[in-house]
Biopython code that builds the backbone (N, CA, C, O; Angstrom):
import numpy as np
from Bio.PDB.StructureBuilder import StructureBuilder

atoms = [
    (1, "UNK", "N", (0.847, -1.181, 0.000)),
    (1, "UNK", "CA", (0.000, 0.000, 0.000)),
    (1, "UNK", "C", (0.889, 1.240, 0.000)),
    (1, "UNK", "O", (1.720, 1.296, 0.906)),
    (2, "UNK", "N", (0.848, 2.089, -0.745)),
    (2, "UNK", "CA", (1.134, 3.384, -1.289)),
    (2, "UNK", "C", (1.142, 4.465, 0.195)),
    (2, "UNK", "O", (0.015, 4.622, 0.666)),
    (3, "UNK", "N", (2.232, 5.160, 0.905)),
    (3, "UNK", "CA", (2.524, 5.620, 1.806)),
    (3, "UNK", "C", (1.836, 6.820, 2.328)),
    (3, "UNK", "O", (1.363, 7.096, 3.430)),
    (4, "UNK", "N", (1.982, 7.875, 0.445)),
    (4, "UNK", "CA", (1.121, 8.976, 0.625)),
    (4, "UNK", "C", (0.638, 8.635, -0.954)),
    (4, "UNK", "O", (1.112, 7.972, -1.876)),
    (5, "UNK", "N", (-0.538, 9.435, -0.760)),
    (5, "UNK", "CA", (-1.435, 9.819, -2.163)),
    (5, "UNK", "C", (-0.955, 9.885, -3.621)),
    (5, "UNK", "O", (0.064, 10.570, -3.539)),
    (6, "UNK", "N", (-1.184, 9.443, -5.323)),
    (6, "UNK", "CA", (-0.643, 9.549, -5.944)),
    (6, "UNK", "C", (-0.696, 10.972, -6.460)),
    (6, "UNK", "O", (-1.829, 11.452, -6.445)),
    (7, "UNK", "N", (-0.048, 11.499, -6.764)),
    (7, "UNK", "CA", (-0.108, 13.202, -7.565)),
    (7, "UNK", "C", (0.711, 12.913, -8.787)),
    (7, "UNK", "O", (1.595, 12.142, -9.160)),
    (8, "UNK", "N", (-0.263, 14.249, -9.376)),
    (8, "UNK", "CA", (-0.159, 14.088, -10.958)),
    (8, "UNK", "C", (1.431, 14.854, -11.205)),
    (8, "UNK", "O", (2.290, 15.249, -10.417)),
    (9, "UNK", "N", (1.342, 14.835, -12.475)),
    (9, "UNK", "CA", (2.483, 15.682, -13.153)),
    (9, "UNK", "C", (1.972, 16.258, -14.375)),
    (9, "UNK", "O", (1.199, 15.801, -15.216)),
    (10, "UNK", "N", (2.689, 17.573, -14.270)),
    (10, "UNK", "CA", (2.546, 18.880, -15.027)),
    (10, "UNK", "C", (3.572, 18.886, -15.685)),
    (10, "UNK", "O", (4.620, 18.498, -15.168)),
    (11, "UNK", "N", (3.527, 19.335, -17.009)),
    (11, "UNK", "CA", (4.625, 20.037, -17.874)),
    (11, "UNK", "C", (4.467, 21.457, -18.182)),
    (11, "UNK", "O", (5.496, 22.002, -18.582)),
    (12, "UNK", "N", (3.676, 22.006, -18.111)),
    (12, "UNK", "CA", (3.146, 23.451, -18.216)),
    (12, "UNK", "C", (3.515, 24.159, -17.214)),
    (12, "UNK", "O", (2.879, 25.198, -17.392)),
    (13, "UNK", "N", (4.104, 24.291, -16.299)),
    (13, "UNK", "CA", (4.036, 25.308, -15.142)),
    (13, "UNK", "C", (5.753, 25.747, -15.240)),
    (13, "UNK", "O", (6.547, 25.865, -14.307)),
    (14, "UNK", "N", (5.909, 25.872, -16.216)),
    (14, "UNK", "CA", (7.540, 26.573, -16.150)),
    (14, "UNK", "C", (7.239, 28.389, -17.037)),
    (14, "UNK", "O", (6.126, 28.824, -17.332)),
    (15, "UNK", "N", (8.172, 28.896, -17.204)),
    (15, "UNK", "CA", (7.667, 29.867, -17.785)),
    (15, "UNK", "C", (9.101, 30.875, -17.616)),
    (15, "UNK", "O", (9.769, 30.811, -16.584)),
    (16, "UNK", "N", (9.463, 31.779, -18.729)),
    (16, "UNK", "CA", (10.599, 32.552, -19.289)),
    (16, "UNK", "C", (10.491, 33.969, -18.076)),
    (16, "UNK", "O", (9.315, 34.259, -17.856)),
    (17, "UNK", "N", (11.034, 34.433, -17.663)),
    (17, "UNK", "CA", (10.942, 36.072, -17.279)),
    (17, "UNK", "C", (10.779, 36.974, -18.123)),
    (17, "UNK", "O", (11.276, 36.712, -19.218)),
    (18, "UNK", "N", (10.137, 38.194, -18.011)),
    (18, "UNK", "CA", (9.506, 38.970, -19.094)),
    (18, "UNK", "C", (11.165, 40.099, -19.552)),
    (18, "UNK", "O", (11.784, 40.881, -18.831)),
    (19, "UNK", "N", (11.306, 39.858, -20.426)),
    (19, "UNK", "CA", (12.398, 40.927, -20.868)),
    (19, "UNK", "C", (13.004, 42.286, -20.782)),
    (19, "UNK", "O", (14.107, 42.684, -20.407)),
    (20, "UNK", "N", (11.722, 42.993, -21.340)),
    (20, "UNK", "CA", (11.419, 44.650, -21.026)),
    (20, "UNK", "C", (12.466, 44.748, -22.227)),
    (20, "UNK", "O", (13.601, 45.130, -21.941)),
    (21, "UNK", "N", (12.134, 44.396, -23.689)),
    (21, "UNK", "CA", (12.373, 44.800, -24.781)),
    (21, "UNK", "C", (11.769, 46.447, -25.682)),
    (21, "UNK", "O", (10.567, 46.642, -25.861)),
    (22, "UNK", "N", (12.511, 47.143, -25.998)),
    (22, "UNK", "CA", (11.938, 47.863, -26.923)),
    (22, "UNK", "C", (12.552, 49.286, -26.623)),
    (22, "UNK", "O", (13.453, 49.393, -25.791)),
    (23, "UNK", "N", (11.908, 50.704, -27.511)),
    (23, "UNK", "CA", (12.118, 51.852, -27.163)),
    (23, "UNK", "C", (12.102, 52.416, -26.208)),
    (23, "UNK", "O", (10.982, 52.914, -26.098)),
    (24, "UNK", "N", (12.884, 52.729, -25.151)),
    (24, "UNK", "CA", (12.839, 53.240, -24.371)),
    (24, "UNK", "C", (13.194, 55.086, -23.963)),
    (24, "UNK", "O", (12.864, 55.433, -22.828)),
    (25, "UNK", "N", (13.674, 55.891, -24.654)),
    (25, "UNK", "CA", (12.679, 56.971, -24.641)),
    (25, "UNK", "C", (12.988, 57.397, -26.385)),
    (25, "UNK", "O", (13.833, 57.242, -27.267)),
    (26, "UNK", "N", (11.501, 58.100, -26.103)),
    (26, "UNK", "CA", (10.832, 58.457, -27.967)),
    (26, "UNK", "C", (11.761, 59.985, -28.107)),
    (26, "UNK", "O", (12.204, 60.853, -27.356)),
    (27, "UNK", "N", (11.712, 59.607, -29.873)),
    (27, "UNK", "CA", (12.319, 61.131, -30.473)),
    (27, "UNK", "C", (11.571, 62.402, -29.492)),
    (27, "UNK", "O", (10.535, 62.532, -28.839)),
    (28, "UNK", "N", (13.285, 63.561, -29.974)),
    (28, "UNK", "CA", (12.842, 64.198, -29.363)),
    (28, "UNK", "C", (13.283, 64.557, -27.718)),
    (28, "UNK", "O", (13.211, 65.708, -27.285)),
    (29, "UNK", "N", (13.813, 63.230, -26.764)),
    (29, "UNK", "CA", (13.712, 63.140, -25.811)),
    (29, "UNK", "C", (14.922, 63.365, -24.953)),
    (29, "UNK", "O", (15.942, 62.721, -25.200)),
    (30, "UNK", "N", (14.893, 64.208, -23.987)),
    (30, "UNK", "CA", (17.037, 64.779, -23.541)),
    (30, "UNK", "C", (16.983, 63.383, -23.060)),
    (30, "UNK", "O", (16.117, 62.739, -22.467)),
    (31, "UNK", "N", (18.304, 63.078, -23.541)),
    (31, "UNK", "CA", (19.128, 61.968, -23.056)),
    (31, "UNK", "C", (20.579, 62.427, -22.466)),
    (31, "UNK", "O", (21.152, 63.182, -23.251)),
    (32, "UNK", "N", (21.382, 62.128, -21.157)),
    (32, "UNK", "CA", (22.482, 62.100, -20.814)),
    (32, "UNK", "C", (22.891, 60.843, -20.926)),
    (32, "UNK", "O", (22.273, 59.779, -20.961)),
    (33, "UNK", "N", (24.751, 61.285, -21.012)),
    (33, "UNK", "CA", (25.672, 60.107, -21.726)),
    (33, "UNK", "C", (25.417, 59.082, -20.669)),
    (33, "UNK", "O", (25.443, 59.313, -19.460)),
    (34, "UNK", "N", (25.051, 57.390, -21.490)),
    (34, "UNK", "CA", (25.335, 56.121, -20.646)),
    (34, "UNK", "C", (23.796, 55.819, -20.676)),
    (34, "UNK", "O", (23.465, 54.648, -20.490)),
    (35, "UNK", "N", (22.523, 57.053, -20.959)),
    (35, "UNK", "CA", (21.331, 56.672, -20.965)),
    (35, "UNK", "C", (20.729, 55.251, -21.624)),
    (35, "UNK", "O", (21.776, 54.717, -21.990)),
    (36, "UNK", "N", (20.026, 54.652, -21.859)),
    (36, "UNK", "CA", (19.486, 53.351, -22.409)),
    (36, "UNK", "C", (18.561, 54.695, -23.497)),
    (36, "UNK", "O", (17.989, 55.705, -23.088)),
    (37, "UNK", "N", (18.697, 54.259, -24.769)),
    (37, "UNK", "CA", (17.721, 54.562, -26.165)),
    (37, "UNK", "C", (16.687, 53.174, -26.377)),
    (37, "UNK", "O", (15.457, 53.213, -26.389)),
    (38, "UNK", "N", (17.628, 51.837, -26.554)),
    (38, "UNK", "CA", (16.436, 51.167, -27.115)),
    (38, "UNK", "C", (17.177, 49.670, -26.793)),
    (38, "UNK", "O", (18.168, 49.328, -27.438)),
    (39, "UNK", "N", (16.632, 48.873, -25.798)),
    (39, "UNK", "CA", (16.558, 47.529, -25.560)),
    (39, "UNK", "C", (16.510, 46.245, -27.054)),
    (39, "UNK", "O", (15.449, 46.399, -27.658)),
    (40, "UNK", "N", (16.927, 45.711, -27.354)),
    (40, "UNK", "CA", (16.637, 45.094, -28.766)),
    (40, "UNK", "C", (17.430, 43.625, -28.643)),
    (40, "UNK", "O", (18.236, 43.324, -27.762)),
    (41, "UNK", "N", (17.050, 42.906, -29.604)),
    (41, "UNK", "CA", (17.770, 41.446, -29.677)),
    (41, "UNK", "C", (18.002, 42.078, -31.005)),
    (41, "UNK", "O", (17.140, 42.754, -31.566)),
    (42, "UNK", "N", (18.958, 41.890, -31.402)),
    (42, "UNK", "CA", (19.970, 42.003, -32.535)),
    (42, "UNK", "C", (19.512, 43.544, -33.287)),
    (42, "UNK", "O", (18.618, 44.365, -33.080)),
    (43, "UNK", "N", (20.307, 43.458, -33.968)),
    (43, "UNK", "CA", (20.997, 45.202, -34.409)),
    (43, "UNK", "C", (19.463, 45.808, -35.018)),
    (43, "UNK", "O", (19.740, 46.926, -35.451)),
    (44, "UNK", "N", (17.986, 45.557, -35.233)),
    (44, "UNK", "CA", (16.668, 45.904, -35.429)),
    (44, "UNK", "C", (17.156, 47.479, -35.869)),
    (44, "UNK", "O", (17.074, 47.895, -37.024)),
    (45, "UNK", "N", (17.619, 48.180, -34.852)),
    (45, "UNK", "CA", (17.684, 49.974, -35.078)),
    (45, "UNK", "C", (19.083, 50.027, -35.435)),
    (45, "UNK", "O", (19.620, 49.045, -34.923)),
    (46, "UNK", "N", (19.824, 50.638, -36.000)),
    (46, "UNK", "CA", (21.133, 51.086, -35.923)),
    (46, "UNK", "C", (21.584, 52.264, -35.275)),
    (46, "UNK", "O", (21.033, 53.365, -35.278)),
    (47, "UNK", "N", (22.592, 51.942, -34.743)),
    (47, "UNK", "CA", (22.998, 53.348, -34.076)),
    (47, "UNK", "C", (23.284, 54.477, -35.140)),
    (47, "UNK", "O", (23.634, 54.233, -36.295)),
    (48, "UNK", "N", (23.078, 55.857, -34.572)),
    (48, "UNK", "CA", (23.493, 57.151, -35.425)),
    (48, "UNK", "C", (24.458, 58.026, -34.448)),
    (48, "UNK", "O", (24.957, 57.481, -33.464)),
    (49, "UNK", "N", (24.630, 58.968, -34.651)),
    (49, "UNK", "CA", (25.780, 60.334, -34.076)),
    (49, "UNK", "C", (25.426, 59.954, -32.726)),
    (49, "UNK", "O", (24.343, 59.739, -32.182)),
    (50, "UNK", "N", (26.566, 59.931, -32.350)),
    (50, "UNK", "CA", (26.707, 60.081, -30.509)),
    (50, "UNK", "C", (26.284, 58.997, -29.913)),
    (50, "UNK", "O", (26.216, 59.098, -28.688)),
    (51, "UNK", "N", (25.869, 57.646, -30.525)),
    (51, "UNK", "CA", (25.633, 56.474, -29.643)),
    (51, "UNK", "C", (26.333, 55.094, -30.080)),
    (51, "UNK", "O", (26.873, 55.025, -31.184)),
    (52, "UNK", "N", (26.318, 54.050, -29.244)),
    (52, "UNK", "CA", (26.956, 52.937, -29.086)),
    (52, "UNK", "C", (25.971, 52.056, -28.844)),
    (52, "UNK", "O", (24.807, 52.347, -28.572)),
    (53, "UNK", "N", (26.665, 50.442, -28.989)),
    (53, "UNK", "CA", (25.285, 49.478, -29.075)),
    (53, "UNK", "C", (26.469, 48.901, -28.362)),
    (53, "UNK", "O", (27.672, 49.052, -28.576)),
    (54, "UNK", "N", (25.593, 47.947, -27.133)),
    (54, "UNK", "CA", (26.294, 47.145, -26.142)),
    (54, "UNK", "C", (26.413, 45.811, -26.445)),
    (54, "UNK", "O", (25.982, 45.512, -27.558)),
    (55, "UNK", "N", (26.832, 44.998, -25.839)),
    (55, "UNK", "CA", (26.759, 43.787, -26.113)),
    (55, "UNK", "C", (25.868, 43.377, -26.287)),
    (55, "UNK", "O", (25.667, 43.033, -27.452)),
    (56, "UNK", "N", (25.048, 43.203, -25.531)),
    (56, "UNK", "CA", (23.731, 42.618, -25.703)),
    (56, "UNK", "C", (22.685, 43.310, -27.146)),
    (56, "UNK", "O", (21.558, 42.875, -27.382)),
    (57, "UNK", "N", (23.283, 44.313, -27.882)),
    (57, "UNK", "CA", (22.667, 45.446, -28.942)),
    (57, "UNK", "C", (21.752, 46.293, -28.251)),
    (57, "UNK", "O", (20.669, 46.606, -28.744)),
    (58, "UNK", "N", (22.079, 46.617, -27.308)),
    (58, "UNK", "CA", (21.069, 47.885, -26.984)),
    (58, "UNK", "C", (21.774, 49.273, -26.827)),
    (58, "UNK", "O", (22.769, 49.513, -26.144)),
    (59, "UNK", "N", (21.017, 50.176, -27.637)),
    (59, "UNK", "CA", (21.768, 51.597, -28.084)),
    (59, "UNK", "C", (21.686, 52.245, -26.855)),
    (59, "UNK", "O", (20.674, 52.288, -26.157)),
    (60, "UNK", "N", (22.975, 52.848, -26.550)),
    (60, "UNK", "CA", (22.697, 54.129, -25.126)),
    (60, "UNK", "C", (23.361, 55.695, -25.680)),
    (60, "UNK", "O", (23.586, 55.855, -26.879)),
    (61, "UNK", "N", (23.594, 56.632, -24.817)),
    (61, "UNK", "CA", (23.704, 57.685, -25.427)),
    (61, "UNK", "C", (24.986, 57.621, -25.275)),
    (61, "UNK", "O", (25.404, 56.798, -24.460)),
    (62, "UNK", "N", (26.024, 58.530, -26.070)),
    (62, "UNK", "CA", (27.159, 58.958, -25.551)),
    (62, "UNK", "C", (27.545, 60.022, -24.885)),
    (62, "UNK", "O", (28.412, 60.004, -24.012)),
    (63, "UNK", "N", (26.690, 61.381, -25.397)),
    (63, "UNK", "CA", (26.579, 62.525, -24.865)),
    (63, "UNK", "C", (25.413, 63.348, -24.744)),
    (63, "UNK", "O", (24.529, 62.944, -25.501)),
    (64, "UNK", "N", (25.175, 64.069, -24.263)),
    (64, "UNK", "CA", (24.195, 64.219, -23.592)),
    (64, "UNK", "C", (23.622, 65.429, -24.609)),
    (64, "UNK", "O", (24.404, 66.319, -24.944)),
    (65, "UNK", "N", (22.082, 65.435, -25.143)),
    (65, "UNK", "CA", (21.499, 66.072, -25.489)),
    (65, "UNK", "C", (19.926, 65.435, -26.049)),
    (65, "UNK", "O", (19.190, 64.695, -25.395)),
    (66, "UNK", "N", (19.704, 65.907, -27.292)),
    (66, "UNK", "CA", (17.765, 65.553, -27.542)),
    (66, "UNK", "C", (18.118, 64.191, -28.975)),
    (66, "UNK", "O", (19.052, 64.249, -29.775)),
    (67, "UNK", "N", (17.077, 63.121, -28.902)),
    (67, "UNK", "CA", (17.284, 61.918, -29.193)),
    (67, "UNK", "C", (16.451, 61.970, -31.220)),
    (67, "UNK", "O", (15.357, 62.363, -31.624)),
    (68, "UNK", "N", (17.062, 61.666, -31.587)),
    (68, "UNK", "CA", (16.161, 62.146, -33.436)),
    (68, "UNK", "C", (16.189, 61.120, -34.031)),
    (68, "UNK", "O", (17.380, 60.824, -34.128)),
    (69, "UNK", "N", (15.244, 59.955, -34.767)),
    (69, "UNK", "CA", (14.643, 58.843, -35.120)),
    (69, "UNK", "C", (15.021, 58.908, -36.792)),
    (69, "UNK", "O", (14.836, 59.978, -37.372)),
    (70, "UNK", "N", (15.442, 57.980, -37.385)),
    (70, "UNK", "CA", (15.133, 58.369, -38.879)),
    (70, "UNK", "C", (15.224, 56.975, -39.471)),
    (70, "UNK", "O", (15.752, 55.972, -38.990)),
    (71, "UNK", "N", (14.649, 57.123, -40.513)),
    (71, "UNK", "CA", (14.719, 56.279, -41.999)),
    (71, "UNK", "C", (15.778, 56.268, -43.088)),
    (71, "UNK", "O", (15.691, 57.334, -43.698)),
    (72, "UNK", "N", (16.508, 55.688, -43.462)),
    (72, "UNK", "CA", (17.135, 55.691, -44.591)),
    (72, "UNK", "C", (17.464, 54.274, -45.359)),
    (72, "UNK", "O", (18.094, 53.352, -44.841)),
    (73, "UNK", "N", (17.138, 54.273, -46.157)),
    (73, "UNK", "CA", (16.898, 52.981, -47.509)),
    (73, "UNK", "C", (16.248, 51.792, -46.549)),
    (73, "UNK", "O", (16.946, 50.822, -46.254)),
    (74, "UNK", "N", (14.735, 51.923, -46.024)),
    (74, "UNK", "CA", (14.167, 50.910, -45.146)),
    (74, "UNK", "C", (14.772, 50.625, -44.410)),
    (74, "UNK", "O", (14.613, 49.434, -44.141)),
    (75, "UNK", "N", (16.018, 51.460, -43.413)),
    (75, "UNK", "CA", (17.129, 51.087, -42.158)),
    (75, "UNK", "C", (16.772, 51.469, -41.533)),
    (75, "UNK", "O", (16.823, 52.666, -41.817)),
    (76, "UNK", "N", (16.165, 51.311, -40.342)),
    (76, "UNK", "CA", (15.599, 52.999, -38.861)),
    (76, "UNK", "C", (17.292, 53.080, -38.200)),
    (76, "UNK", "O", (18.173, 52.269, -37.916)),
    (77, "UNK", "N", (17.132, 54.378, -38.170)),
    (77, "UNK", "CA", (18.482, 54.758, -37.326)),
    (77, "UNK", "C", (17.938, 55.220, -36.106)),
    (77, "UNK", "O", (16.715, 55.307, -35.986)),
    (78, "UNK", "N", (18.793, 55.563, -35.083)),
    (78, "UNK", "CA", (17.963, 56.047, -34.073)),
    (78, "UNK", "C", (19.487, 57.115, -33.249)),
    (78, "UNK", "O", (20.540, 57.287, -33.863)),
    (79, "UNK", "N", (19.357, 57.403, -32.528)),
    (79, "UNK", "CA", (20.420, 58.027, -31.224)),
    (79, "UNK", "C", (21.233, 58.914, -31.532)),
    (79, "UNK", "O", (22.284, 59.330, -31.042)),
    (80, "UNK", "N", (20.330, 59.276, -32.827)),
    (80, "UNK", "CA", (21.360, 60.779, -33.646)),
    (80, "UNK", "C", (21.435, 61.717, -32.312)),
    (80, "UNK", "O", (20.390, 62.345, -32.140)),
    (81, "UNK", "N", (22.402, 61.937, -31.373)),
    (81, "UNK", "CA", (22.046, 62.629, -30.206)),
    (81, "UNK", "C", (22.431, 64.066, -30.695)),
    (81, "UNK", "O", (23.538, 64.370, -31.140)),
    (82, "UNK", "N", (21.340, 64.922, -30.548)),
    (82, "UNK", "CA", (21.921, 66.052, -31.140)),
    (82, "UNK", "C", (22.958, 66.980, -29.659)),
    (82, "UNK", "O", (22.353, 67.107, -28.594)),
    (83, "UNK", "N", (23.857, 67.320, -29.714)),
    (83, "UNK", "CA", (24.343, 67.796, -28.456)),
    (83, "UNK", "C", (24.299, 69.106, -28.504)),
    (83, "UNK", "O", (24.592, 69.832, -29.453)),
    (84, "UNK", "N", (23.809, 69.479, -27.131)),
    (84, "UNK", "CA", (23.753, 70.996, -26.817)),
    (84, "UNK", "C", (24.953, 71.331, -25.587)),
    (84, "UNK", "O", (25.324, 70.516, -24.743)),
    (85, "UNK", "N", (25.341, 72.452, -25.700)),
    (85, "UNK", "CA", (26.049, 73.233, -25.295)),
    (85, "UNK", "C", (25.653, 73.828, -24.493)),
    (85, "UNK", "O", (24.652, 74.537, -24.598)),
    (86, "UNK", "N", (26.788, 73.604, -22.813)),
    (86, "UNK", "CA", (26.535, 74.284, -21.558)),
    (86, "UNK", "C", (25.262, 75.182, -21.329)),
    (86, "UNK", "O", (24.254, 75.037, -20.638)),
    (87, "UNK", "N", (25.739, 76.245, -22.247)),
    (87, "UNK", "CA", (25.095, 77.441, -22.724)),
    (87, "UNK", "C", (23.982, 77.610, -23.126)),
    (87, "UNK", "O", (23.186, 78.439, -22.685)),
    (88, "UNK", "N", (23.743, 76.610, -24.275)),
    (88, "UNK", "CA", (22.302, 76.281, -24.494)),
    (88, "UNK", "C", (21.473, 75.819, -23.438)),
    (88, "UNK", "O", (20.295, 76.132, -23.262)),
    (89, "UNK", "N", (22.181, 75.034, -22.730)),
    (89, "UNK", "CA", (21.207, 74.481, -21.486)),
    (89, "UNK", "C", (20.933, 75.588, -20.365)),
    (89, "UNK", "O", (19.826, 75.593, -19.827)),
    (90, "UNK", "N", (21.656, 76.290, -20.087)),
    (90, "UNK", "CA", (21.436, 77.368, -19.289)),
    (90, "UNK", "C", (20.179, 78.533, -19.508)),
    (90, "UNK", "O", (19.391, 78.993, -18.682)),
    (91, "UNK", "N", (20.327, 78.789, -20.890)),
    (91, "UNK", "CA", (20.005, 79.999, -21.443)),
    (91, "UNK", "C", (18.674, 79.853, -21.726)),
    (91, "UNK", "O", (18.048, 80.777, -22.245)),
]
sb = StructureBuilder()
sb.init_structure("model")
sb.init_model(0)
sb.init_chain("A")
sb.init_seg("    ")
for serial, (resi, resn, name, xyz) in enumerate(atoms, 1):
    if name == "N":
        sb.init_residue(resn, " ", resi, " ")
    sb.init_atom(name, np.array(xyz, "f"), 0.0, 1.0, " ", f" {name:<3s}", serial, name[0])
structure = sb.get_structure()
């Protein structure tokens, strides 16, 4: 006789952690250097002026200013960081 009760088995109850893929801030938007632009699995956006793609391919800023989105031959570029000057920021 069987000690304790029989119980079933499941294959369904496992499950991935959620990522937090995608754009993370929209054109337009001040970014300082080291900021996160855009979370991604493989090169999807390309980097433009003033940014870098990490290992993992996610674009961050290099220097600090407003973030500008574009198109060219069906490519999205992204992290054209336009940089402003002390001065500008002050003024």
């Amino acid at each position: 006789m069987a000690s304790t009760k029989a119980g079933g088995s499941s294959k369904n109850l496992r499950d991935s952690k959620p990522k937090y893929l995608g754009v993370k801030l929209a054109d337009g938007a001040a970014v300082r250097p080291g900021m996160v632009i855009v979370r991604q699995r493989g090169t999807r956006i390309m980097p433009g002026k003033n940014v870098r793609v990490g290992r993992d391919h996610t674009l961050f800023a290099m220097s600090a200013g407003t973030i500008a989105f574009r198109t060219a031959r069906k490519r999205t570029y992204t992290g054209k960081v336009i940089v402003r000057k002390v001065a500008d920021v002050l003024a």
